[in-house]
C-alpha positions, 0 to 999 in steps of 0.5 A: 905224137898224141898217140905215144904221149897217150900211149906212155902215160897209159904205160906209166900208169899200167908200170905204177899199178903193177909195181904197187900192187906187187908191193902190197902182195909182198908185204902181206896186204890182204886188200888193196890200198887204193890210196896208196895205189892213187898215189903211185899213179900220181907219182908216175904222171907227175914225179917231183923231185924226192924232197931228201935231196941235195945238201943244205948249206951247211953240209957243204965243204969244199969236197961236195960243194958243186 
């Protein structure tokens, strides 16, 4: 079982580097943003939930209160 969790986060971390560094090709970057590329690897191997989500209280009503 260690084997594939050693081989999903190698994934995870191959997936994250991959993804940013094509996001910073396609908006022009002519070096790396290695912060930026540690935080994509932070984000894969510790997601947390996007802090816009959910409603506050006072957006609820009783069509989107569940």
């Amino acid at each position: 079982m260690a084997m594939d969790d050693a081989r999903d986060r190698r994934q995870a971390i191959a997936t994250a580097i991959r993804a940013e560094l094509e996001r910073q090709a396609q908006n022009g970057a002519v070096r790396i943003d290695v912060d930026a590329l540690a935080k994509a690897i932070d984000i894969a191997l510790d997601p947390s939930s996007p802090d816009g989500e959910g409603r506050h209280p006072d957006e609820l009503n009783a069509t989107n209160d569940d």
